[in-house]
C-alpha positions in Angstrom: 81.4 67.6 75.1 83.6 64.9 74.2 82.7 61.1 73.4 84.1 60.1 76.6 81.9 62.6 78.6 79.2 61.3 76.7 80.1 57.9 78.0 80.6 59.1 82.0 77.2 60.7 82.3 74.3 58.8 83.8 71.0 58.1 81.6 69.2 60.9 83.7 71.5 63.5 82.0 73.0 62.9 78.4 74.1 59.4 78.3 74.9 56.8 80.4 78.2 55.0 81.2 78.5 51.3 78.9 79.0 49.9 82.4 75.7 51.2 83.7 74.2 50.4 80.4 75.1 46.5 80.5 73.9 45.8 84.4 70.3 47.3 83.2 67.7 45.0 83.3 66.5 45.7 79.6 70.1 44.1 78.9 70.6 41.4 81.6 67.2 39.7 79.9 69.3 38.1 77.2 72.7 36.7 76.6 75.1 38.4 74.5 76.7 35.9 71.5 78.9 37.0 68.7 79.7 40.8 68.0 77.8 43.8 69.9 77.0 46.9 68.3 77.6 50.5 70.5 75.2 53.0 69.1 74.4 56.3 70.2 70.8 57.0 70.3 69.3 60.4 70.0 65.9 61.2 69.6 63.6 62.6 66.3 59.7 62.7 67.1 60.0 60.3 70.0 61.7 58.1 67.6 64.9 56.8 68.4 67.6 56.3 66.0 71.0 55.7 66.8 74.6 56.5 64.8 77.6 53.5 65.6 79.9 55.0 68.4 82.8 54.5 66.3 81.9 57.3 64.0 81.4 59.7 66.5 84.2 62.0 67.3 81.9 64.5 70.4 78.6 66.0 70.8 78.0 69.5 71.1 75.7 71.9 72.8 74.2 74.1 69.9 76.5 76.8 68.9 76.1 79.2 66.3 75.7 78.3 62.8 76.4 80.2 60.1 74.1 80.1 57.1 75.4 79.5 53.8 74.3 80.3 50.2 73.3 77.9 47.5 73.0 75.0 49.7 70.1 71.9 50.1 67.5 73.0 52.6 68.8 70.1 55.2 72.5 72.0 55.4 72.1 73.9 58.1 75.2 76.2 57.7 79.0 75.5 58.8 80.5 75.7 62.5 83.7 77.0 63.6 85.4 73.4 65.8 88.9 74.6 66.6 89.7 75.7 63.6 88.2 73.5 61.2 85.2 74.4 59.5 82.4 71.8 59.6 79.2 71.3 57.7 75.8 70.9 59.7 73.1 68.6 58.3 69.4 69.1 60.3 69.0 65.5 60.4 64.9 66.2 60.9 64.4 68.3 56.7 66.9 65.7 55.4 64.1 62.7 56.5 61.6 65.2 55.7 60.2 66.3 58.8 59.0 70.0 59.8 61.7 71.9 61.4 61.5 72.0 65.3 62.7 74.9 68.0 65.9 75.0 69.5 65.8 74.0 73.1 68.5 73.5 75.9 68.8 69.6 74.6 69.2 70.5 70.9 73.4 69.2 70.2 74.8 68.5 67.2 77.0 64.7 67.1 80.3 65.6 64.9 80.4 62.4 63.5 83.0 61.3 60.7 81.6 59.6 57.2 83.8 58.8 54.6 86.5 60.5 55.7 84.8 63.9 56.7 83.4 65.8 59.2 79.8 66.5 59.9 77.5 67.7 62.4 74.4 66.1 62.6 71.7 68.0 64.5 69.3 66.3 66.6 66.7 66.9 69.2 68.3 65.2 72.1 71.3 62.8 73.0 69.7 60.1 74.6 72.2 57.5 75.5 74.8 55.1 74.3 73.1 51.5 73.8 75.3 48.2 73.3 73.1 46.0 70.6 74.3 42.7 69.7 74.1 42.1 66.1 71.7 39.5 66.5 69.1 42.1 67.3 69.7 44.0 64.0 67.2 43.2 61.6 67.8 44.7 58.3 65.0 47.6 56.5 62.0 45.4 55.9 61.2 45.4 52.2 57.6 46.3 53.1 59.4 49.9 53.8 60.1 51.5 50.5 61.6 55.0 50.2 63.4 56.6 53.0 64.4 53.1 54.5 66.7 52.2 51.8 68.8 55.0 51.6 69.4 56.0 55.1 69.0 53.0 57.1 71.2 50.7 57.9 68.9 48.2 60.4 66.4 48.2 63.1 67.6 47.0 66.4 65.3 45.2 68.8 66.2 46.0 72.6 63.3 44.9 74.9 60.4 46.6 73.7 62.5 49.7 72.0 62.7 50.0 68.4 66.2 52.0 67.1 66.8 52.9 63.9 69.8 52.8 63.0 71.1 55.3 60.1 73.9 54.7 57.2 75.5 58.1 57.7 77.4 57.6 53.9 74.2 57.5 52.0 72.2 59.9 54.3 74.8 62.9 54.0 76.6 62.1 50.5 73.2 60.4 48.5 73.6 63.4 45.7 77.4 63.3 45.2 76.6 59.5 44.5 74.2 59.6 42.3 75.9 62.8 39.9 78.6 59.7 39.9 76.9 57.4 38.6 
């Protein structure tokens, strides 16, 4: 499934459509000023976190993955997507969470970071949310750890909390620190 698919299927399903999206209620309740952020949202735990749009190439049903050796425990294996080989991250041992079974929602976002491909999987594609950067608030300092690295903000939308990640440190955090 393509982003645009993503973007023509209704909430119930996958996603829902931006246009759907603005004329809910949760988004009517405030008025939209300076730039808006398009995130989709996919779900960890119940917890919702959310990767910006524009790094998103499609989202995938999960295929198979083959396993390769030598590699962190969060590197799932490599997929076969027309023709080009792709890395997949399980986005759930790279926060440090257990593992969790593959069901009929499991899909993998092929998202690009710094100039490469790579599958993130996830529980469940939720939907595609439009955030105005006014309702970002950056990783409270209170949060030490995990926060730093791999998130980018917290956005407030009615009573939902969405984390939203920094895909650059959260798949490439040991290639920068051998840099340094």
């Amino acid at each position: 499934m393509n982003i645009n698919e993503l973007l023509s299927k209704q909430r119930g399903d996958i996603g829902k459509t931006l246009e759907t999206a603005a004329a809910t209620p949760e988004e009517d309740d405030f008025i939209i000023e300076g730039d808006v952020l398009q995130i989709v949202s996919f779900l960890l735990d119940d917890v919702e976190y959310g990767v910006d749009i524009l790094a998103v190439h499609e989202i995938l049903r999960y295929p198979d993955i083959t396993r390769l050796p030598n590699t962190p425990e969060f590197i799932k294996g490599v997929i076969n997507l027309r023709g080009n080989v792709i890395p997949v991250v399980d986005v759930r041992l790279r926060f440090g969470l257990s593992t969790a079974e593959v069901t009929d929602l499991t899909r993998i976002i092929v998202i690009e970071s710094e100039g490469k491909e790579v599958g993130l999987l996830v529980d469940n594609v939720y939907q595609v949310v439009r955030l105005p950067e006014t309702h970002v608030d950056q990783p409270s300092e209170l949060i030490e750890g995990v926060s730093e690295e791999f998130i980018k903000g917290i956005g407030r939308l009615k009573d939902r909390l969405i984390v939203i990640l920094n895909l650059g440190n959260m798949l490439f955090l040991e290639k920068k620190v051998e840099e340094q």
